[in-house]
C-alpha positions as CSV (number, residue, x, y, z in Angstrom):
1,X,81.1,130.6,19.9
2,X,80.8,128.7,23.4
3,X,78.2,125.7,23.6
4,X,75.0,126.1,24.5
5,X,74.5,125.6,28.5
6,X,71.1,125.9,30.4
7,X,71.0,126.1,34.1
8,X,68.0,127.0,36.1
9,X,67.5,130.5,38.5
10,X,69.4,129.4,41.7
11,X,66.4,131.2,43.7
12,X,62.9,131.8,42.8
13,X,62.5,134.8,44.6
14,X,65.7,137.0,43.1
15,X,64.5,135.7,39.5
16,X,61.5,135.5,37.1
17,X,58.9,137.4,35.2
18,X,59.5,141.8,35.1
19,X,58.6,144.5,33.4
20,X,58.4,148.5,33.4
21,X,55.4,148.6,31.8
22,X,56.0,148.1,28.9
23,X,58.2,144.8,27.5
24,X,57.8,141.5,29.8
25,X,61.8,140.5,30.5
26,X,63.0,137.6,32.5
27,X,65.5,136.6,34.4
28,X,66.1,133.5,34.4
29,X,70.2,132.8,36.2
30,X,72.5,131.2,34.0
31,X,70.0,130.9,30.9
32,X,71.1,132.4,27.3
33,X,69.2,135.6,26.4
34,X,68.7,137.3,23.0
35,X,69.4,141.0,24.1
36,X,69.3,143.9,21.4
37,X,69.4,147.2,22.3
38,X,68.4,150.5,20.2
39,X,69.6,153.4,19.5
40,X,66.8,156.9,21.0
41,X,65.0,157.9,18.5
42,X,65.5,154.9,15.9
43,X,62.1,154.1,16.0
44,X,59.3,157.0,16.2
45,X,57.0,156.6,19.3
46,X,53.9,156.7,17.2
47,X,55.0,154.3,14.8
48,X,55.9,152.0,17.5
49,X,52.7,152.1,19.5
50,X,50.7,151.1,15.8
51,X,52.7,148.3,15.5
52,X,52.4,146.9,19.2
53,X,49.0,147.6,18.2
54,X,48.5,146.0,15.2
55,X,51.1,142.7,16.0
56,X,49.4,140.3,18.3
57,X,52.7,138.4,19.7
58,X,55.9,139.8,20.6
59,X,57.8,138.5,18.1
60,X,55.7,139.6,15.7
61,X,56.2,143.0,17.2
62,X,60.5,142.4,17.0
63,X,60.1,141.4,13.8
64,X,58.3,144.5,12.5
65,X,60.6,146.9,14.3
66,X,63.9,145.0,13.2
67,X,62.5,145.5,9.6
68,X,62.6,149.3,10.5
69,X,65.9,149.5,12.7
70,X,67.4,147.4,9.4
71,X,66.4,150.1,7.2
72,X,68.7,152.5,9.4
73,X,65.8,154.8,11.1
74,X,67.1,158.1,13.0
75,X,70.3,159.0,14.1
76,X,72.7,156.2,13.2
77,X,75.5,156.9,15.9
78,X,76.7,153.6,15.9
79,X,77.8,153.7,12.2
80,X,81.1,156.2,14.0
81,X,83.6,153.7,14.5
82,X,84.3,155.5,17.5
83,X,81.4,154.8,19.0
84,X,81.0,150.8,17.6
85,X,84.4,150.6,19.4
86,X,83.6,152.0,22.3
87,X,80.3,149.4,22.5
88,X,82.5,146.8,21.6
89,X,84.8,147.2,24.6
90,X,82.2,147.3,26.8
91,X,80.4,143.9,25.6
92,X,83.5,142.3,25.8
93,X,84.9,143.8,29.2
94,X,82.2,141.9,30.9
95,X,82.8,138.4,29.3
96,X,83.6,136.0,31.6
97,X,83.2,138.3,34.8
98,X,79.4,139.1,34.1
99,X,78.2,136.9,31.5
100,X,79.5,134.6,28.8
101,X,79.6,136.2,25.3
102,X,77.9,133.8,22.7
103,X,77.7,136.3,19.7
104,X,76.8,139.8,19.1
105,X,76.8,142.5,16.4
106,X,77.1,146.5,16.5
107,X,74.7,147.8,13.7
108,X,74.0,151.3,12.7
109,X,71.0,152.1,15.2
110,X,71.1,149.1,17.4
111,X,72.7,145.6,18.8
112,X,72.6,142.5,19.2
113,X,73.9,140.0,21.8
114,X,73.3,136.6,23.0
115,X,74.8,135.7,26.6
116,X,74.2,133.9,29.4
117,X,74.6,135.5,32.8
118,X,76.9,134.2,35.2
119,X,76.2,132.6,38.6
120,X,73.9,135.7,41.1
121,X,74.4,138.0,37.9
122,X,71.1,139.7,37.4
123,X,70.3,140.1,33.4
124,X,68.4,144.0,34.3
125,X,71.9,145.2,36.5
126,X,73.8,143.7,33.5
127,X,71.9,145.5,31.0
128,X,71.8,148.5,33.0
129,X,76.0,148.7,33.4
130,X,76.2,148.4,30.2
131,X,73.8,150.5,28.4
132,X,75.2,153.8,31.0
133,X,78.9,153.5,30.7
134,X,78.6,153.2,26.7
135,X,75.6,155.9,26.9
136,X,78.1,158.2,28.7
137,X,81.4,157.8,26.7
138,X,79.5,158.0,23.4
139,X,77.9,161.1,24.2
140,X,81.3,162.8,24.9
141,X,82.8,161.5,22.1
142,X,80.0,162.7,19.7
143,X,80.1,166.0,22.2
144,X,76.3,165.5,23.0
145,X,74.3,165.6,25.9
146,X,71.0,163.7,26.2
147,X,69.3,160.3,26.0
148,X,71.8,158.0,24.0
149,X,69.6,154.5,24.1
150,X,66.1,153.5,24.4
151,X,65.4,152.9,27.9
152,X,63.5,149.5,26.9
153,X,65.7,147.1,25.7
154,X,64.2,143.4,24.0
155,X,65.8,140.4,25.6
156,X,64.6,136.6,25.0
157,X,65.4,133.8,27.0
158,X,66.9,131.0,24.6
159,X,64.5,127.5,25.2
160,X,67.0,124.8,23.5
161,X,70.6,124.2,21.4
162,X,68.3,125.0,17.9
163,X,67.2,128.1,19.2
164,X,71.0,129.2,20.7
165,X,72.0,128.0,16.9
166,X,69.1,130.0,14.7
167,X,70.0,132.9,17.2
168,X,73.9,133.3,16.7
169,X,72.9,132.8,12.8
170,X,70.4,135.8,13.2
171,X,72.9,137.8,15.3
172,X,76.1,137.3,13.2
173,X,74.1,137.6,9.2
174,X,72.3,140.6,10.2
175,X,74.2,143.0,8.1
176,X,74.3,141.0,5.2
177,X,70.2,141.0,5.8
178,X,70.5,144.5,6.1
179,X,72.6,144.8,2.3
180,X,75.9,146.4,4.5
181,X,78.1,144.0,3.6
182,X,77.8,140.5,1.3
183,X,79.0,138.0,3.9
184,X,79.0,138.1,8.1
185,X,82.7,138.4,8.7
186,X,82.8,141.4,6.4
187,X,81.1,143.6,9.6
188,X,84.0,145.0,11.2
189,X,81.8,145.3,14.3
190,X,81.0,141.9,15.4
191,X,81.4,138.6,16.4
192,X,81.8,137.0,13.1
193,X,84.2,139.4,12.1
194,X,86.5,138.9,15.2
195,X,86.0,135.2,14.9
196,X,87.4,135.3,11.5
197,X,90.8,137.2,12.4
198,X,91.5,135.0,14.7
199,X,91.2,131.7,12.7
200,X,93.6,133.7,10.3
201,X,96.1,134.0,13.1
């Protein structure tokens, strides 16, 4: 796990406060973001609007849905090992040459990454490169055509070195949470699990 490091946006008017509508993201420079990502169709539209609805923060509202996304809603296409690999390779591609790659964790219907962009690297062009090279490969390895990931994705800026600790916890025990596996290095598709091999080594 790299250290914690916070550096401010190089230039107020390439950064800051966005949104589509819907989610408020920012983009802060070479500040660590919670990202997680979610599988189309792992959370019903209708059940997602009652509980923006009925949840008065946002992380009340990421709470509620990771309860759901836990509970492996929808198509899990990410439980294929050919497609966790294929996400995989495409997190860690980018570390180092887009972002540095605190911790992350391929689940069943979403993920989970903390990383801070590097230097002029833009969190929503990040995001997008991502999300559309894995959208594409996966889809032709599942020989489907169609929307692979919800277009919104949740990110959240981290604020100090407790919060960049309580998120790589969250990140890397989520599939014990979600009764897959009894201990975090026992997901094959994460960082806890890679960590582990290489301490063995």
């Amino acid at each position: 796990m790299t250290d914690f490091q916070f550096k401010p946006k190089k230039d107020p008017r390439d950064f800051g406060w966005h949104d589509r509508g819907y989610i408020p993201h920012f983009d802060g420079g070479e500040i660590p973001q919670f990202i997680t990502f979610r599988l189309f169709g792992s959370l019903p539209q209708k059940l997602y609007k009652t509980l923006r609805g009925a949840t008065p923060t946002d992380a009340g509202l990421r709470k509620e849905i990771e309860k759901y996304l836990d509970a492996g809603y929808g198509a899990c296409w990410l439980k294929d090992d050919r497609v966790a690999e294929i996400v995989r390779s495409a997190l860690t591609f980018h570390d180092g040459e887009k972002y540095r790659l605190h911790a992350w964790v391929i689940m069943p219907n979403h993920l989970h990454a903390l990383l801070t962009p590097l230097e002029c690297k833009h969190l929503p062009q990040i995001m997008h490169s991502v999300k559309s090279y894995t959208a594409g490969a996966a889809n032709k390895v599942l020989g489907r055509d169609g929307q692979f990931w919800q277009h919104e994705t949740f990110d959240r800026y981290i604020r100090n070195r407790e919060h960049f600790v309580a998120v790589v916890r969250y990140i890397e025990n989520n599939p014990v949470k979600a009764g897959l596996c009894a201990r975090p290095e026992e997901w094959r598709h994460s960082s806890a699990f890679e960590r582990s091999i290489t301490a063995d080594e």
